[in-house]
C-alpha positions in Angstrom: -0.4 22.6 32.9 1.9 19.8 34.4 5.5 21.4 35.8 7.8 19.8 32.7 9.9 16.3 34.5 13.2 16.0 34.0 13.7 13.4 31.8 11.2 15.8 29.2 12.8 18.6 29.8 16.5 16.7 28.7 14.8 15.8 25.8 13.6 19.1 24.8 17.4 20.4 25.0 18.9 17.6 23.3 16.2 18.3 20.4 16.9 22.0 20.5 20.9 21.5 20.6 20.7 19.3 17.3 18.8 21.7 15.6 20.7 24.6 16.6 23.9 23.2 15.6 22.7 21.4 12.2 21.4 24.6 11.3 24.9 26.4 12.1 28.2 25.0 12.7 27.4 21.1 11.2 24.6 21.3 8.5 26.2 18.2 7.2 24.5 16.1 10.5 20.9 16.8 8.4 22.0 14.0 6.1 24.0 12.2 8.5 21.7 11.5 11.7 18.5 11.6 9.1 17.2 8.3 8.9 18.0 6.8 4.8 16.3 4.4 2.9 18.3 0.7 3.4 19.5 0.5 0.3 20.9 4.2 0.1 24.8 4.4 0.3 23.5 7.2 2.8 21.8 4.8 5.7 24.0 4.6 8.6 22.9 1.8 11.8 23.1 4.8 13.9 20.2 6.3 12.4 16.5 5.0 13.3 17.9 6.4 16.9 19.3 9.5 15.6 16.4 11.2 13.5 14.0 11.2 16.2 16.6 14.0 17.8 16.7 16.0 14.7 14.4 18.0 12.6 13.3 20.1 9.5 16.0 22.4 8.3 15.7 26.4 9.3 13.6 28.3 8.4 11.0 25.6 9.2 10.5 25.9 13.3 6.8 24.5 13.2 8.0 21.1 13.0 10.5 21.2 16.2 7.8 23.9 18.0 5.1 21.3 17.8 6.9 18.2 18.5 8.7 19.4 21.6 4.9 21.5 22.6 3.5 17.8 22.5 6.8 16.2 24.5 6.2 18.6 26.9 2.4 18.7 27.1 2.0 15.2 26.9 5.2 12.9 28.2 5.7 14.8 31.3 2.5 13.5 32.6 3.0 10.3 31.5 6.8 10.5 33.3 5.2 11.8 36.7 3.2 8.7 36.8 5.4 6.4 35.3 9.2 7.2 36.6 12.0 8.3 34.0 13.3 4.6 33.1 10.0 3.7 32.3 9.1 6.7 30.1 12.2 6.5 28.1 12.3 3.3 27.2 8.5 3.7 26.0 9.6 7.4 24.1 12.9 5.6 22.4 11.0 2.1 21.8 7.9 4.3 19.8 10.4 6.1 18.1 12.0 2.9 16.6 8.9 1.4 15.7 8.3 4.5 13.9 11.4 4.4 11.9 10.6 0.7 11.2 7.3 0.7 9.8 8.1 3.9 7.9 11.3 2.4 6.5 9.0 -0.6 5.9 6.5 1.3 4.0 9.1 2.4 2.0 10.9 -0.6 1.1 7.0 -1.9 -0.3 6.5 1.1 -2.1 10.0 0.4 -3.7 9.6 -3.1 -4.6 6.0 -2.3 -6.4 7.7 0.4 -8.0 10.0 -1.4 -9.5 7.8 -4.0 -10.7 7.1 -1.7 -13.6 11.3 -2.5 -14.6 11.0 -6.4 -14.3 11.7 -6.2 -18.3 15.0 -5.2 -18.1 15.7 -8.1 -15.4 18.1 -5.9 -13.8 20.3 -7.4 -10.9 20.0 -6.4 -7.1 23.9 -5.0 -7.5 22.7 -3.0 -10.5 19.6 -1.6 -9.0 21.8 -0.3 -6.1 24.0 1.1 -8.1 21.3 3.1 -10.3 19.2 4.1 -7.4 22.6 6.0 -5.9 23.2 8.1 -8.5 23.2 11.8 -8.4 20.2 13.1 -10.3 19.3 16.0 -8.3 19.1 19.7 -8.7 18.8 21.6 -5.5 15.3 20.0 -4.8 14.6 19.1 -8.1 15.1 15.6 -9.5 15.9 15.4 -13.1 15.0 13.0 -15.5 18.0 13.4 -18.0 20.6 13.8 -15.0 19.4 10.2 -14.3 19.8 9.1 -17.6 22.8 10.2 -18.4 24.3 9.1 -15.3 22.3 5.4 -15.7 23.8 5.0 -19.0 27.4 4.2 -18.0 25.5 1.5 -15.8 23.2 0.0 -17.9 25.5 0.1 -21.6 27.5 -2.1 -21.1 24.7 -4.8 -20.0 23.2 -4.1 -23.0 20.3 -2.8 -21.1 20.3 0.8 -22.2 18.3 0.4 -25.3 16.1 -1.2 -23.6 15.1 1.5 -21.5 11.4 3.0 -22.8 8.7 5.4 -21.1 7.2 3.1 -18.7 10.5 1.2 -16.9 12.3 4.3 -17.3 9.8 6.2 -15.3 9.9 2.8 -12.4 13.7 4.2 -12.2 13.1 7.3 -11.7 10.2 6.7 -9.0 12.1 4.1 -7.6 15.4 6.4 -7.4 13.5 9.0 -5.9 12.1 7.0 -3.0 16.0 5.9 -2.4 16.7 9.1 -2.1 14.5 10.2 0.5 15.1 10.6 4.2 12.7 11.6 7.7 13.5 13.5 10.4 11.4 13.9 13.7 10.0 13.2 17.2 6.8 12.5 15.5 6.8 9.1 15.4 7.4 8.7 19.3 5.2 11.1 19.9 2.2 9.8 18.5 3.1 7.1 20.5 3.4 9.6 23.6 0.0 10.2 22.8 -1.9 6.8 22.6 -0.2 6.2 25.8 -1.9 9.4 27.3 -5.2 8.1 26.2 -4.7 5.1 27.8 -3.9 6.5 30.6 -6.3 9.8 30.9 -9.6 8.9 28.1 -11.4 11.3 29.7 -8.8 14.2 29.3 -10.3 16.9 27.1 -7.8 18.0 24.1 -8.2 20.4 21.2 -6.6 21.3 17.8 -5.4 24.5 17.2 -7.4 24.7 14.0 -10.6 23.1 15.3 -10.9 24.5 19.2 -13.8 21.9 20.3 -12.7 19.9 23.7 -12.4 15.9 22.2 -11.6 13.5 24.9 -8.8 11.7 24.6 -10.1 8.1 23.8 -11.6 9.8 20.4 -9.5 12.5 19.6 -6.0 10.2 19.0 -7.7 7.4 17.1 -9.2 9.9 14.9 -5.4 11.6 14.4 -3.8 8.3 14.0 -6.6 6.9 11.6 -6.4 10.6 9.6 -2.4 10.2 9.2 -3.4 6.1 7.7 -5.6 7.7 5.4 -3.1 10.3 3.9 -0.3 7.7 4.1 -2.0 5.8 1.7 -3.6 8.5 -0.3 -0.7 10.5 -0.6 -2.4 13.6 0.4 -2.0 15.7 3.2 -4.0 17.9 4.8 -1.3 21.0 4.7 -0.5 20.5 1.2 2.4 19.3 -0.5 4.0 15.8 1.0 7.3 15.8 3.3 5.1 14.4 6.2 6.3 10.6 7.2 2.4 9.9 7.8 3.7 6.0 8.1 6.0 7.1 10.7 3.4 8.2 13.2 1.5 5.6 12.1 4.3 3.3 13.2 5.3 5.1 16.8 1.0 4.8 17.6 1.2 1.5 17.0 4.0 0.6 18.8 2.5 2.5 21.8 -0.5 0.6 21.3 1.1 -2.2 21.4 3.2 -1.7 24.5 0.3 0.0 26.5 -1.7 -3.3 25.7 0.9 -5.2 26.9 1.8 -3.4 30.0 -2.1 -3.1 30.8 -2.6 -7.0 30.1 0.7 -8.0 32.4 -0.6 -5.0 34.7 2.9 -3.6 33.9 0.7 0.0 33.4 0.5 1.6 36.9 3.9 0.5 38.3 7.1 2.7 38.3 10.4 1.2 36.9 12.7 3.7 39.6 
């Protein structure tokens, strides 16, 4: 295994000091430096650079354990060859194209969503206002919380009554997605990780659940091209959803993008310090 660089091993204890200290003395940064849908009174500009520092709330180490296990495994090889200027701008430029294809996805999702609500020709101003209410129980989003906190919204346009099964449902949905928010280095490091096969193909890795050596150049398209597939189905391999599959999506393809680049400007083997 590669001694961990410098710039990595920053990294890892800026990652580890922002989960420490949202999980003790400032759980309000897990809403804060999460990244928000656009339209949420939540999203701050700060935020497409401040998720990729933060992760799933305690108990949940997995999420933080794997993604700084990858940093580590991964970016300090690509740092050794590369120099630190070069490595971060690559690690922070994946991680914003994750944020923007996720927030992307998102925003589609929303707009198809509401589609189902064109009836009640509601105005951008009054969409906004709906999707920001509180309708949430712990975890648990509540149909009637949303309605009767809709209603003061919607009465007096006369829109209320119009509300049936199938636009009230678009709401709801379309609420819910507002509501959401993503946290995680994944997205930069799936791009950390197309940019390792690029540069080692032939490098032999393994999943901890399926130990067969896959080389490099076929074992992170098949990743990337599994987390498309349950982006669009919705399903996910570990049960349940909470994974940003769209994100990692997003920080591959940006990697992909830059180590094409790079490569065709022959950028690729040249150190920025």
């Amino acid at each position: 295994m590669m001694r961990m660089t410098e710039t990595v091993k920053q990294l890892v204890i800026i990652n580890v000091l922002f989960y420490i200290g949202a999980n003790t003395i400032a759980p309000a940064a897990n809403d804060l430096l999460a990244i928000h849908f656009p339209l949420s009174n939540e999203f701050g500009w700060w935020q497409p650079i401040t998720h990729m520092f933060m992760h799933a709330e305690m108990p949940n180490l997995m999420h933080i354990f794997f993604n700084m296990f990858g940093l580590v495994m991964f970016g300090s090889a690509l740092e050794h060859f590369w120099g630190w200027k070069k490595f971060l701008f690559f690690y922070i430029s994946c991680g914003l194209g994750a944020a923007l294809i996720h927030l992307g996805m998102e925003y589609y999702q929303f707009q198809k969503v509401l589609e189902s609500a064109a009836d009640l020709q509601l105005s951008s101003e009054t969409i906004h206002q709906i999707i920001n209410v509180p309708f949430r129980e712990g975890n648990v989003y509540k149909g009637e919380l949303l309605a009767e906190n809709i209603k003061p919204i919607l009465e007096p346009l006369g829109k209320y009554q119009l509300l049936n099964e199938e636009n009230f449902k678009a709401l709801f949905d379309a609420s819910m997605i507002a509501d959401g928010r993503a946290v995680g280095a994944s997205g930069a490091l799936y791009g950390i990780l197309v940019a390792f096969a690029f540069m080692f193909p032939n490098a032999e890795l393994m999943m901890i659940f399926i130990p067969i050596p896959i080389k490099a150049k076929y074992f992170v398209p098949v990743l990337v091209l599994g987390d498309l597939f349950m982006g669009i189905s919705g399903n996910s391999i570990f049960g349940g959803g909470g994974i940003a599959h769209f994100a990692h999506v997003g920080g591959a393809l940006t990697g992909f993008l830059m180590m094409w680049l790079w490569k065709k400007n022959q950028f690729n083997d040249k150190r920025w310090d």
